[in-house]
C-alpha positions, -999 to 999 in steps of 0.1 A, spaced: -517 166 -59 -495 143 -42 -456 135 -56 -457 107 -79 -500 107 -93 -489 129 -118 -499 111 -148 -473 86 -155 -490 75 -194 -464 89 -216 -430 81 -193 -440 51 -175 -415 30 -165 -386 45 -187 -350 41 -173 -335 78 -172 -295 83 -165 -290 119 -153 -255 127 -154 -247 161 -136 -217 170 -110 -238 194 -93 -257 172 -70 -286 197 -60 -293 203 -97 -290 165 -98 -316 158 -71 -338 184 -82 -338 173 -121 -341 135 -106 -370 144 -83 -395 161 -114 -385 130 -138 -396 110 -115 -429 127 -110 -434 116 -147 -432 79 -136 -394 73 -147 -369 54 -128 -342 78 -122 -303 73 -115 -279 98 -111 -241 97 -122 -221 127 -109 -190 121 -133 -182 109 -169 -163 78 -156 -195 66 -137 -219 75 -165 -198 49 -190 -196 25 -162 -239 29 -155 -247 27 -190 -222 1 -198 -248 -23 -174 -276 -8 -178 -299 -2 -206 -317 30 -204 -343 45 -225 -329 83 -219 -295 101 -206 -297 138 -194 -260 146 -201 -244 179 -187 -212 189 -210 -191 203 -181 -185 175 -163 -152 168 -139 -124 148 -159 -141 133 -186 -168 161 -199 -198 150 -216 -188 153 -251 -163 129 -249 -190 108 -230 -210 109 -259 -188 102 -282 -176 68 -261 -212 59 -262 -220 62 -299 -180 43 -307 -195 12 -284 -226 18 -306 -247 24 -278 -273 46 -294 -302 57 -267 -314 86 -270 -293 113 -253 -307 153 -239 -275 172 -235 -274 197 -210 -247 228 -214 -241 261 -201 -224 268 -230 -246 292 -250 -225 298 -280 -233 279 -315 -203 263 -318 -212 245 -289 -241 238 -292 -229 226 -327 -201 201 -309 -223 188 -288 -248 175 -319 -220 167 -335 -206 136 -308 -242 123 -312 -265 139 -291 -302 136 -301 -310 171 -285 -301 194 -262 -314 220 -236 -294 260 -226 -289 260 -191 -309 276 -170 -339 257 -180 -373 253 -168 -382 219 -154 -415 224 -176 -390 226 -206 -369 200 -195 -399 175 -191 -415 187 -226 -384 177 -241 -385 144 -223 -425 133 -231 -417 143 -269 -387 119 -270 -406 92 -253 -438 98 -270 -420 100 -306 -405 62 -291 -435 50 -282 -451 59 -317 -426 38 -334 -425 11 -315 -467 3 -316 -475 -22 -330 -492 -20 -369 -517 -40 -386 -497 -50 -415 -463 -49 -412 -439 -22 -428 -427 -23 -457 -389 -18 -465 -377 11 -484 -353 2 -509 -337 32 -526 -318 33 -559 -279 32 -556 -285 2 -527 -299 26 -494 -321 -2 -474 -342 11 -446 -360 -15 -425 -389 3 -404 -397 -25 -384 -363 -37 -374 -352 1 -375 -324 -12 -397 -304 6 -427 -280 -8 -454 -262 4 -476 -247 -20 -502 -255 -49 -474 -236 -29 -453 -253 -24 -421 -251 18 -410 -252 23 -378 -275 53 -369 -287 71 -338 -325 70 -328 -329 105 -340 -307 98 -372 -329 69 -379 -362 85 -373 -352 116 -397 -339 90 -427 -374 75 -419 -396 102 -424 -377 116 -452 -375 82 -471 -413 82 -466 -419 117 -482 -393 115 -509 -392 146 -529 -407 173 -500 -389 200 -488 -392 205 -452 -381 232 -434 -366 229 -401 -391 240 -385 -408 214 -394 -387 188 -390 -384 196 -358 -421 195 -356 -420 158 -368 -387 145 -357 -380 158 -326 -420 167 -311 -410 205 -309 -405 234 -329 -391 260 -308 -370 285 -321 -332 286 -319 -327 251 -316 -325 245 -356 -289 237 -354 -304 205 -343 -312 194 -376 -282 209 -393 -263 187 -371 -287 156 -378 -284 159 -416 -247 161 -417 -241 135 -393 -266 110 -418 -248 124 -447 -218 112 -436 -230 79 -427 -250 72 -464 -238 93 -490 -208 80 -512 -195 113 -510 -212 133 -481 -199 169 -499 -218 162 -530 -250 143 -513 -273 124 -539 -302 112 -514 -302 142 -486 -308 175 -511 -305 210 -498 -335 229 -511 -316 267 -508 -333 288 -485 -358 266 -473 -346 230 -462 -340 195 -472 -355 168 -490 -349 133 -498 -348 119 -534 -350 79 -542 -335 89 -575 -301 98 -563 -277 114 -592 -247 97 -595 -218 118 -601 -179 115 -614 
């Protein structure tokens, strides 16, 4: 089969920043996502990722932590404080939790232990786009707002959350995991299965992902993130999300 009939349906015409120093990993990772039917630019530093997405809107960045001068966690962080929130695939050699943990923690939506397969690298890509294009097809009726005791707002259609008529600025992934849990109040998921839900995947070892997630929305939505009233821990098994929240104090 020739480069570039691969079927194109789930990633067709997405814009995809891959931002990696090492320029044969570059071209290599470039040359596959393309074969998916993306457009594909590359950015070898931090400095010229801010600059590409600063004029460009793209649909996905492939972000490598260990990056020359300014690393890719502190990329990420400058994208989510100029409340740029595409979805962003961080790459890292960095094996340990913690990192993986820091990583999550500046705002990534995901990320991928170097070495990788490319067939990895492009499942994790067609889940994030097809999780995308779910959300953005068009419904019969419209959605319905969720309106949550103690003055949560969450606006499916204009993917839109208040909080006392405060706008709350969230992530895609953050805003996709409120969603689902808002529309399931009172289930406990496990991870595992929100990563089945959320993220399109539920492979083991990456459930720090969702650790990360649910204390980066409790920090964003809960009057007092230690003592959450809508994001519950169910001990030993997950989360869940109540539309009764206690109030406390």
């Amino acid at each position: 089969m020739a480069r570039g009939s691969v079927s194109q349906s789930v990633a067709a015409r997405r814009r995809v920043l891959v931002v990696e120093d090492e320029s044969d990993l570059a071209r290599v990772v470039k040359r596959h996502v393309e074969d998916i039917g993306c457009e594909v630019r590359i950015a070898g530093t931090g400095e010229s990722a801010l600059e590409a997405a600063a004029m460009t809107e793209f649909d996905l960045i492939l972000l490598d932590v260990m990056l020359p001068g300014i690393d890719g966690l502190e990329v990420c962080r400058r994208l989510r404080a100029r409340q740029q929130y595409m979805p962003v695939l961080m790459l890292t050699a960095r094996s340990s939790e913690i990192d993986k943990v820091l990583g999550l923690e500046t705002g990534a939506d995901d990320y991928l232990t170097k070495p990788f397969s490319v067939q990895e690298l492009l499942a994790r890509i067609k889940a994030i786009f097809r999780r995308m294009d779910a959300l953005a097809a068009p419904r019969a009726t419209p959605e319905r707002v969720i309106d949550v005791a103690g003055g949560l707002r969450i606006d499916p259609t204009t993917r839109e959350v208040f909080l006392n008529d405060r706008p709350i600025p969230l992530t895609h992934k953050e805003f996709d995991l409120l969603r689902h849990f808002a529309e399931n109040p009172g289930r406990v998921y496990t991870r595992a299965q929100l990563l089945d839900a959320v993220w399109g995947y539920s492979h083991e070892g990456y459930e720090h992902a969702v650790n990360c997630h649910i204390n980066r929305l409790r920090a964003k939505i809960e009057p007092n993130p230690s003592e959450p009233q809508y994001l519950l821990t169910a001990w030993g098994v997950g989360y869940k999300f109540t539309t009764e929240p206690t109030v406390t104090g």
